[in-house]
C-alpha positions in Angstrom: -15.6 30.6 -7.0 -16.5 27.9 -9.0 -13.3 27.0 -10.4 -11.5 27.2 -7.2 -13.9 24.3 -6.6 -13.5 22.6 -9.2 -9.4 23.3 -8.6 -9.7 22.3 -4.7 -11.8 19.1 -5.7 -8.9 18.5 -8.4 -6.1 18.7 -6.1 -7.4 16.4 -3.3 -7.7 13.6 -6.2 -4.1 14.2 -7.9 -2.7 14.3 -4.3 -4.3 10.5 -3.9 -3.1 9.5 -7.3 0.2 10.6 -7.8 2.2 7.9 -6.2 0.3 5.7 -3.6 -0.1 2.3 -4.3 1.8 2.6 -7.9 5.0 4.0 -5.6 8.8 2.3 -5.8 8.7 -0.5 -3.0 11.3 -2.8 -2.5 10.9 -5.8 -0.6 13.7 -6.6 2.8 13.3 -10.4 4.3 15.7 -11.5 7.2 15.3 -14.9 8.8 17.4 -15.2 12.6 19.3 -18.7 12.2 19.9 -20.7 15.6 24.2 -19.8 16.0 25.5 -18.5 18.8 26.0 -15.4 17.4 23.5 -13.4 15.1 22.8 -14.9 11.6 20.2 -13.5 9.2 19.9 -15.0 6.1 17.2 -13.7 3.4 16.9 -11.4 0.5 16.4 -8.3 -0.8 13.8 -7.4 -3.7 13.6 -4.8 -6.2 11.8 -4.0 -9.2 13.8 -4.3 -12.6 12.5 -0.8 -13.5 13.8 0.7 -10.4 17.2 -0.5 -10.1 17.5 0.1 -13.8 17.9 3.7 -13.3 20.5 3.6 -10.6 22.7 0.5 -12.5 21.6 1.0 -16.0 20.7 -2.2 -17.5 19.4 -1.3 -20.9 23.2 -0.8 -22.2 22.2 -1.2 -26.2 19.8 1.3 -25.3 17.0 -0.8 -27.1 14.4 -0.5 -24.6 14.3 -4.1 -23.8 15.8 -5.3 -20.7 17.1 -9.1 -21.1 17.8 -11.1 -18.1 21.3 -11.8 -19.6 21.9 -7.9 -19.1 20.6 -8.2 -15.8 23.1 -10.9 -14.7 26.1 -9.4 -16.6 25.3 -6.6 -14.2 25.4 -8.9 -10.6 28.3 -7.2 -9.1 27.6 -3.9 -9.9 24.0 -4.8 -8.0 25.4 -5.7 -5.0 27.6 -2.8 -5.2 25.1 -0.8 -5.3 23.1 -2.5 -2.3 26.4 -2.9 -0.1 26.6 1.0 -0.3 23.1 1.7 0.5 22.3 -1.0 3.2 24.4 -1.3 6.4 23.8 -3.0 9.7 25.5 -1.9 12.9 25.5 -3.6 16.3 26.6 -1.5 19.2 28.3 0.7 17.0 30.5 -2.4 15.4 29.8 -2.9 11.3 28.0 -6.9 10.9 29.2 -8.4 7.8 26.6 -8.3 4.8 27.8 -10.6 2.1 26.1 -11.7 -1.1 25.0 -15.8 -1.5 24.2 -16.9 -4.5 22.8 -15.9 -7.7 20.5 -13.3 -8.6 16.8 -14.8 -9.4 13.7 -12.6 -10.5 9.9 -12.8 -9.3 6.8 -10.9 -8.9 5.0 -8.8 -7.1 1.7 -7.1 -8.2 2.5 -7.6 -12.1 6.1 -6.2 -11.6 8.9 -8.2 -12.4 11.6 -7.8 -9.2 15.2 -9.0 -9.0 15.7 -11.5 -6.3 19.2 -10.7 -4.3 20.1 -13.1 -1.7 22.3 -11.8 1.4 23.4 -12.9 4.8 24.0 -10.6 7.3 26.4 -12.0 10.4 27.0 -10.2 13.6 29.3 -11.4 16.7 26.0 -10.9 19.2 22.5 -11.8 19.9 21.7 -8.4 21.2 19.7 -4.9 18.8 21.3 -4.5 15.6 20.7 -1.0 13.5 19.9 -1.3 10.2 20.6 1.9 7.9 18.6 1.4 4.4 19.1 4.3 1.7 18.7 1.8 -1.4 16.8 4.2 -4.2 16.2 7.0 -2.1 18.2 9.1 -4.2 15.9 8.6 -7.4 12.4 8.4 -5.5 11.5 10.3 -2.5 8.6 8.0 -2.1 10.2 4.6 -2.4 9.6 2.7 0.8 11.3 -0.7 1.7 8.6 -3.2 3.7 10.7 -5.4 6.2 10.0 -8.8 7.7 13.3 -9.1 9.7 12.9 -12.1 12.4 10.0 -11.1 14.3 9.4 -7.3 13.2 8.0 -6.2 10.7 9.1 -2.5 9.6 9.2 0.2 6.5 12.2 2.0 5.4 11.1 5.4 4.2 13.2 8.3 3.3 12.9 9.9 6.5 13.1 6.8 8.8 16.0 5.1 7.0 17.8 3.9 10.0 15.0 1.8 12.5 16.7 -0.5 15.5 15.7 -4.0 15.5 15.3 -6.0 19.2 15.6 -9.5 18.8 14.3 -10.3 22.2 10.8 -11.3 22.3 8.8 -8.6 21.8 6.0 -7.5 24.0 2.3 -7.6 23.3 2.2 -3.4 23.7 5.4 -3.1 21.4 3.7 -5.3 18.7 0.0 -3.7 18.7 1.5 -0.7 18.0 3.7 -1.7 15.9 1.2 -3.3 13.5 -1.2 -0.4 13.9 1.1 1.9 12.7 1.8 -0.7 9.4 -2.1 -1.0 8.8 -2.3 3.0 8.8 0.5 3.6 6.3 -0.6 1.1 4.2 -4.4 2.7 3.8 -2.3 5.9 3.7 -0.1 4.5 0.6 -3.0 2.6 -1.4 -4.1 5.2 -3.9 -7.0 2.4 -4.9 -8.5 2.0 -1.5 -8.7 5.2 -1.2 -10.0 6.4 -4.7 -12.6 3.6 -3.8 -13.7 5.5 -1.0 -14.0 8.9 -2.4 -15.8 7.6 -5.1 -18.4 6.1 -2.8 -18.1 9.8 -0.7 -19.1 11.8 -3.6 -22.4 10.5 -3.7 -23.0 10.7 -0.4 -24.0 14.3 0.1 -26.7 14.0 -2.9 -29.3 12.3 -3.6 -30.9 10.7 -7.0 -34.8 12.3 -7.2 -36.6 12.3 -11.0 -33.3 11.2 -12.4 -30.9 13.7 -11.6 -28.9 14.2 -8.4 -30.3 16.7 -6.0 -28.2 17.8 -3.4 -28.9 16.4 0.5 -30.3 18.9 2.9 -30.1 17.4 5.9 -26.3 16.9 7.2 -27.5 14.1 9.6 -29.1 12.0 6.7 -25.1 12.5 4.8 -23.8 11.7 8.1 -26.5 8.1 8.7 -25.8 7.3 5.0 -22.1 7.4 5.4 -21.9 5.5 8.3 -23.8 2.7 6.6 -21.3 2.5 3.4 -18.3 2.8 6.0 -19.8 0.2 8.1 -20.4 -2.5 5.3 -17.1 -1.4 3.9 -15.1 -2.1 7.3 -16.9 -5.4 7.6 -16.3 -6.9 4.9 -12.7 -6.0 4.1 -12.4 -6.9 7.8 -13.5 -10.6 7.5 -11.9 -11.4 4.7 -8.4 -9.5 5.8 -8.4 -11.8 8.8 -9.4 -15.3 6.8 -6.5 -14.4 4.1 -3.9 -13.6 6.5 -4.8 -16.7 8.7 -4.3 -18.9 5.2 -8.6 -20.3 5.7 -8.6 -18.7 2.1 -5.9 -18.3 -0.8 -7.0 -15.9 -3.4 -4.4 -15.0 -6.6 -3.4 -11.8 -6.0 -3.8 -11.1 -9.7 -7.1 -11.1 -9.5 -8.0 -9.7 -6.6 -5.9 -6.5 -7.4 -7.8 -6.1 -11.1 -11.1 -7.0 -8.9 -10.1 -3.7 -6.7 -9.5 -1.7 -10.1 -12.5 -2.3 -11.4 -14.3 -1.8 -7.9 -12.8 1.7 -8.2 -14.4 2.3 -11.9 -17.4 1.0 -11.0 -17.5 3.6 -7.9 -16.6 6.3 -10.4 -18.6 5.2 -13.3 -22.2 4.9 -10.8 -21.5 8.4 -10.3 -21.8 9.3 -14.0 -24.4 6.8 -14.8 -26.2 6.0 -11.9 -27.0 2.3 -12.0 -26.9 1.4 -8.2 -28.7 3.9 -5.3 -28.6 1.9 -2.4 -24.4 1.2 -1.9 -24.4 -0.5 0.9 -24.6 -4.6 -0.4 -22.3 -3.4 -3.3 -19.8 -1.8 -1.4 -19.9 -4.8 1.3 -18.7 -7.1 -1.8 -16.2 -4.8 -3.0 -15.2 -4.7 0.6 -14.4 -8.4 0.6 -12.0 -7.6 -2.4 -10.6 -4.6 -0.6 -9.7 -6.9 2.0 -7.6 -9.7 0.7 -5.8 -6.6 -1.1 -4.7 -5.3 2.3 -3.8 -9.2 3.4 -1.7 -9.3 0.5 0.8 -6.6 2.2 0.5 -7.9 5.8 1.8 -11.5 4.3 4.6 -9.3 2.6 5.2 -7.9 6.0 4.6 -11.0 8.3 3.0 -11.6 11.6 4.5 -11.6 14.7 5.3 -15.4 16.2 3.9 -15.0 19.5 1.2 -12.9 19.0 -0.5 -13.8 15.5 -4.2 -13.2 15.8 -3.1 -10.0 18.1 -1.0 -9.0 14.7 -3.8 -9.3 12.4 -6.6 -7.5 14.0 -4.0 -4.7 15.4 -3.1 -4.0 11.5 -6.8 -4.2 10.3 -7.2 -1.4 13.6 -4.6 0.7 11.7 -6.4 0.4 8.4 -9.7 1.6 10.3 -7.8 4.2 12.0 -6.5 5.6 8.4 -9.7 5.1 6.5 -11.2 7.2 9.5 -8.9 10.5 8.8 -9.6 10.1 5.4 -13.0 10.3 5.7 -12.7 13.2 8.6 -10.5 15.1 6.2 -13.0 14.3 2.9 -16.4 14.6 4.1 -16.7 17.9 5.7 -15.3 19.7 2.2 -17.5 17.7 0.3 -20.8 18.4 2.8 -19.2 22.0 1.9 -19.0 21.8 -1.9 -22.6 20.2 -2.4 -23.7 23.5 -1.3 -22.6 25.1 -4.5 -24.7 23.9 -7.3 -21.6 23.5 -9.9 -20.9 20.4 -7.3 -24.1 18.0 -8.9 -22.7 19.5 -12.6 -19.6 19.6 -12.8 -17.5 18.9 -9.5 -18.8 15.5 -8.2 -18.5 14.1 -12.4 -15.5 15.5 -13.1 -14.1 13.9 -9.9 -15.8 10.8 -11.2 -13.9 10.5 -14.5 -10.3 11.4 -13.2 -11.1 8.2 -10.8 -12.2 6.4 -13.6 -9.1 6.9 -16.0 -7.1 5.9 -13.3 -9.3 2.9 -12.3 -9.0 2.0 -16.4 -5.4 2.5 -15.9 -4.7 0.0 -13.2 -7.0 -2.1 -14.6 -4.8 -2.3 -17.7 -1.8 -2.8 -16.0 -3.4 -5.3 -13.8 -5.2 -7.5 -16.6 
């Protein structure tokens, strides 16, 4: 019994960390020109490490990528990206060409190859985008999309999404933003670490300095609430000031400021050097925060309904923080019944959250 707890406790942690926020994303950005016909203009973005196992950069095989083995590779990159990406308007193949030279940038500490492309088709009306880029080497790659005024992801199984470029309306918007604000709560291994961190606590409590386990399910349920609430707030208010530009934090920083909110969760658990989460939690929160503002400004707001995109996106991250909680809470209120939890389950949890907070906060630094 008790290692199947242990085991069960285990598996709901590697689950979290095995691809989320460390997962292959590539980065689609399409800009409608005023012609008379349809004219998108942008880029597409991947990491070197990525497209260097479907192109093989590293030809010497000296385990150092050079940008002049990048750029000796151009064609064979758009190639690669002409096979995988298509656009089709009412059944009739748009032209996709290639402009200009390949440039390289960042994104979270990652260096990403910058490919420019123009996609032309005779029409203003839906176009059909098929996207299959790196599919074949990740299952778990996702493509985020700001194409004119919609703002989409390209998984493996919704590779081929259709894209209306009359104005959308308000309904079609809200839900398509809460929908981007789940996944991305759903796909940030960190957030959610955060919270489980802060969840493992919950059902004990710290008398003559060791954890005792909480009796009363309503008392887990009050204290829960609380961290949840200052959690939501604060995230919240800085989410909206980031996206709407009234602050500019460097993303460096803010992502290593999430890591290390994560070790400090984990590492509280072990050592107990805060009780009383809630102010703590309401300042990581406010890191949290610009963190999810970070991929809503990858994925762009909608022109006519701005504000309306912002708070429906920080509703889908409140949605998804929601399940997780539904679906962690009531095994942990069940665990804490077993007295292994306070000795073994909750710490081991602990320090699998930590190496991985140490982790990111390496690659982060």
């Amino acid at each position: 019994m008790k290692k199947s707890l242990l085991f069960t406790l285990f598996l709901l942690i590697f689950s979290f960390t095995s691809y989320a926020h460390q997962q292959s994303t590539a980065y689609l950005t399409l800009e409608q020109q005023t012609s008379h016909t349809l004219s998108l203009t942008g880029s597409w973005q991947a990491s070197v490490t990525d497209l260097d196992k479907a192109i093989n950069f590293d030809k010497n095989q000296d385990n150092v990528i050079t940008w002049h083995e990048i750029t000796s590779q151009q064609q064979a990159i758009f190639n690669y990206l002409n096979s995988h990406f298509n656009v089709l308007q009412q059944e009739l193949s748009c032209k996709v060409a290639f402009k200009g030279e390949l440039s390289v940038n960042n994104h979270f500490n990652q260096s990403y190859i910058h490919v420019p492309l123009n996609v032309d088709c005779p029409s203003e009306s839906s176009i059909t985008i098929n996207y299959t880029a790196l599919f074949e080497l990740d299952q778990h790659h996702q493509a985020i999309a700001a194409i004119a005024n919609s703002s989409r992801v390209f998984t493996e199984n919704t590779p081929k999404q259709v894209i209306n470029f009359k104005e959308q309306s308000f309904i079609t918007t809200f839900v398509e933003y809460v929908q981007q604000g789940i996944l991305h709560i759903w796909m940030g291994t960190d957030h959610i670490l955060f919270l489980i961190a802060l969840l493992l606590g919950c059902v004990l409590v710290r008398k003559q300095g060791q954890w005792q386990r909480v009796e009363s399910k309503k008392q887990i349920l009050v204290d829960t609430a609380w961290i949840i609430t200052a959690f939501t707030l604060a995230h919240s208010m800085t989410l909206t000031a980031t996206a709407m530009n009234i602050i500019s934090p460097n993303t460096r920083w803010v992502e290593l400021g999430i890591a290390l909110s994560v070790l400090f969760a984990a590492i509280n658990n072990i050592w107990p050097m805060i009780v009383r989460l809630g102010w703590i939690t309401f300042c990581f929160g406010l890191l949290h925060g610009m963190g999810f503002a970070s991929v809503l400004g990858e994925l762009g707001l909608s022109n006519e309904y701005q504000l309306m995109s912002i708070l429906a996106f920080n509703l889908g991250v409140e949605i998804g923080q929601l399940v997780i909680l539904a679906i962690c809470l009531p095994l942990l209120m069940l665990l804490r019944n077993n007295p292994w939890y306070k000795k073994a389950i909750m710490p081991a949890g602990s320090v699998l959250i930590a190496i991985m907070a140490i982790q990111w906060s390496i690659e982060r630094f």
